[in-house]
C-alpha positions, -999 to +999 in steps of 0.1 A: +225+221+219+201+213+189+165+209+195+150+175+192+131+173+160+092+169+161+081+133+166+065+124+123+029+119+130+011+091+106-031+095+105-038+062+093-061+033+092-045-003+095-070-018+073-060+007+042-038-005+019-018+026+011-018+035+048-002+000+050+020+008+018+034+037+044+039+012+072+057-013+059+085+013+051+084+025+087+086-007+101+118-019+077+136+011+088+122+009+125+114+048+125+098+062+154+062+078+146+033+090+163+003+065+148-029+088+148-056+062+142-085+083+120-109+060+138-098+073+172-110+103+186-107+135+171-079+119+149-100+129+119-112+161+123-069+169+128-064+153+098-092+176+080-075+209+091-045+196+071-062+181+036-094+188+034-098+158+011-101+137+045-082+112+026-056+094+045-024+087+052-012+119+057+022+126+074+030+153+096+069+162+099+073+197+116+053+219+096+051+198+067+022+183+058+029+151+032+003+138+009-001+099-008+018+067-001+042+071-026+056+109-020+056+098+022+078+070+014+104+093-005+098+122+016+108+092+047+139+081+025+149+115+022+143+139+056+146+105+078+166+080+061+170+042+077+190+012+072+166-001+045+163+030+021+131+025-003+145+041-031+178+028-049+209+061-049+213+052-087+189+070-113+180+044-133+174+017-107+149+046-089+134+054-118+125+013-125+114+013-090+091+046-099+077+028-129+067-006-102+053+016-079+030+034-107+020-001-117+009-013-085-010+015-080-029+022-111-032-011-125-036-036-094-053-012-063-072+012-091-093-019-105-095-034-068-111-005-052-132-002-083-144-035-074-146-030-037-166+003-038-189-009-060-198-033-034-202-005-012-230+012-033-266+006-029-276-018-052-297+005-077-262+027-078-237-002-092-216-008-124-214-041-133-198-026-167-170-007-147-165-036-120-164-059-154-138-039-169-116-035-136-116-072-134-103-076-164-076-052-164-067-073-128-063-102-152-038-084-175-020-070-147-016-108-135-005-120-171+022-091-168+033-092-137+037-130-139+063-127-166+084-095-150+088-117-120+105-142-138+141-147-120+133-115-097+125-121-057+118-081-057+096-064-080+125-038-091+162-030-089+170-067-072+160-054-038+127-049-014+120-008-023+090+011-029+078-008-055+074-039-030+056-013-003+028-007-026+029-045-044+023-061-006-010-045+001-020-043-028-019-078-045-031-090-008-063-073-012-069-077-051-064-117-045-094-115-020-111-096-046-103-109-080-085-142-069-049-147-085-051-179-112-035-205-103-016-201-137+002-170-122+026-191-102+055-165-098+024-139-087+014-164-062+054-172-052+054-130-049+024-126-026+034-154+001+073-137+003+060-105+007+034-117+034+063-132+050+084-100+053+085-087+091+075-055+080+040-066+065+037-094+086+031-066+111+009-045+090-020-077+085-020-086+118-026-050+129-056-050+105-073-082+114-096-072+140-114-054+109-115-082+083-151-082+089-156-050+073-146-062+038-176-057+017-164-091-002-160-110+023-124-116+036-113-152+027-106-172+053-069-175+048-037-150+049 
C-alpha cells in the first residue's frame, strides 16, 4: 500500500500579491494545501528555517522547499497537476506564457511596489525620482498591454495560465496605485474579467479585512 503523500504547505499572506498569484492556481485546480498564515503564530519563524530571506510564499512539498510565485506555480503544474494546468503542453505556447508572466512581474508589480514602499519610508528617506520613474514605466506597460489584448480574453496562448495568475494581482493593485487611463479600455475590460474569475474572486475577498493597511489608501471600490 503507498503512503499518502505529505499535505503541500503554502506560508502566505492574503493581502500579497504574489502570495495571491500562488492562490489563484490552487484554487482553479481545487488542490488541497495546508495555508500557513506568516501573520499567525510561529508561522514565520518556520518559514525562516527554510529561506532565510523571510520572503514569502514559500511552498513546502515533502522535503522540498519551493521559492517565488512563478517556479510554485510550475512546480504545482508539474508534481500535482489539476484540471486547469497553468502552463500550456506545447513549447511555444509555454514559452509565450513565460514571456506574460515576466511582463507582469517586472514591468507592472516591480514599478508598483516601487511606489508602495516608497510610501512606506519615513519621509526624509523617499524617492520621488524613482517613484517618478516607476510611474511612468506603469504608463508604458498600460500603452502595451492595451494593444496585446486586442482580440485576446487571456493574456497568452488563448487560455487562463500563468500569465493571468500574476496579471490578476498585479494590475488590481497597480490600478489602486497608479490608476489605469480610461484610454486603456481593453486593460480596464482585462482587470474586471479577471476579478470575476472564481479563483481571484476568492483571493480579494480573503484579503479585505487588510485593505486598511495599504499605505495609498485602498480605493473604495473592487
Amino acid at each position: 500500500m503507498t503512503a499518502p503523500r505529505p499535505a503541500l504547505t503554502l506560508y502566505a499572506h492574503p493581502f500579497s500579491s504574489y502570495c495571491q498569484k500562488v492562490l489563484v492556481a490552487l484554487y482553479e485546480n481545487g488542490t488541497d494545501f495546508v495555508y500557513r498564515r506568516v501573520d499567525d503564530a510561529g508561522a514565520m519563524d518556520e518559514l525562516a528555517t527554510r529561506w532565510p530571506m523571510k520572503r514569502f510564499p514559500i511552498l513546502v512539498d515533502g522535503d522540498a522547499t519551493v521559492l517565488e510565485a512563478s517556479t510554485i506555480i510550475e512546480h504545482l503544474d508539474l508534481h500535482h497537476p489539476g484540471p486547469a494546468p497553468m502552463l500550456p503542453a506545447d513549447p511555444a505556447q509555454a514559452l509565450e506564457v513565460r514571456m506574460l508572466d515576466r511582463f507582469f512581474d517586472n514591468y507592472v508589480s516591480t514599478p508598483q511596489q516601487k511606489c508602495v514602499a516608497d510610501a512606506l519610508r519615513p519621509a526624509e528617506h523617499r524617492d520621488p525620482y524613482g517613484v517618478a520613474e516607476a510611474r511612468r514605466m506603469l504608463e508604458t506597460s498600460y500603452a502595451w498591454l492595451d494593444t496585446h489584448m486586442e482580440g485576446r480574453e487571456w493574456a497568452a496562448a488563448d487560455r487562463f495560465s500563468l500569465a493571468d495568475c500574476a496579471a490578476a494581482p498585479f494590475l488590481f493593485y497597480a490600478d489602486w496605485t497608479h490608476p489605469i487611463d480610461p484610454r486603456f479600455a481593453r486593460v480596464h475590460a482585462y482587470r474586471a474579467r479577471l476579478l470575476a474569475r472564481p479563483s481571484f474572486a476568492r483571493a480579494v475577498d480573503e484579503a479585505r479585512p487588510f485593505r486598511p493597511l495599504f499605505p495609498l489608501g485602498a480605493p473604495d471600490r473592487d
